[in-house]
N, C-alpha and C positions, 0 to 999 in steps of 0.2 A: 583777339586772336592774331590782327594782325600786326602789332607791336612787338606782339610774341616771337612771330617771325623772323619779324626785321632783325631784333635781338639777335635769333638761335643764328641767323646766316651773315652774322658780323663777329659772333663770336668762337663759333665750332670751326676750329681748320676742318680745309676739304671741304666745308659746307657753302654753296652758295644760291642766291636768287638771282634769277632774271624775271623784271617784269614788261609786260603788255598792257603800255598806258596810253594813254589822248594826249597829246603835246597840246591841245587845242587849252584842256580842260587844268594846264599849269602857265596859258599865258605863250605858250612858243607858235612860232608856226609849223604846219602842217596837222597830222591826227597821230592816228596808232602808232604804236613806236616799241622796239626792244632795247634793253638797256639794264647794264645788271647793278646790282646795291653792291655800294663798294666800304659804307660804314656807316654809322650809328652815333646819335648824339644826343644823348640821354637828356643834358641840361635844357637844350632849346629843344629837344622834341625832332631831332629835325635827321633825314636819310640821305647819304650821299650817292646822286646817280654818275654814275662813270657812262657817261654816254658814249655809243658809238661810233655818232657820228660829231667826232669830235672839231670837224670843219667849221660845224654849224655852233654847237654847244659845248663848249667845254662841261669837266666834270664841275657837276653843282649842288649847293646842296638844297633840299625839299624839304618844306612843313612833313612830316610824317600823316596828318590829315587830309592836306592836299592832295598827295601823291596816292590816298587811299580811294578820293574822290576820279582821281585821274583814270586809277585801275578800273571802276568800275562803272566808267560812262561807255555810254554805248558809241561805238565806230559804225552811221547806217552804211558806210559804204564795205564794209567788211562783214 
């Protein structure tokens, strides 16, 4: 379902995701984080996050598994 997703908000104009992930749980510093998908790569499986805070991180691209692990680790400080 979430493949499904990533898909319909890379390919519907007007459609888009933001997600609330763990920076910790893809390797960056810090935790929870907003940051919306900015495209889809079907060959390597992989999401591109256009981060916002683009000081820290440029945009990059994510395992599509990773990033699904990342959404749904827990932040105890949140």
């Amino acid at each position: 379902m979430f493949k499904t997703a990533v898909i319909a908000t890379t390919r519907i104009q007007g459609l888009m995701a933001v997600c609330n992930y763990s920076r910790k749980a893809l390797g960056q510093t810090g935790d929870g984080h907003f940051s919306p998908i900015g495209g889809y790569e079907a060959e390597a499986d992989r999401v591109l996050m256009l981060d916002v805070a683009r000081f820290k991180y440029p945009a990059h691209w994510v395992n599509r598994d990773e990033l699904f692990n990342a959404l749904v680790s827990i932040d105890s400080d949140t």
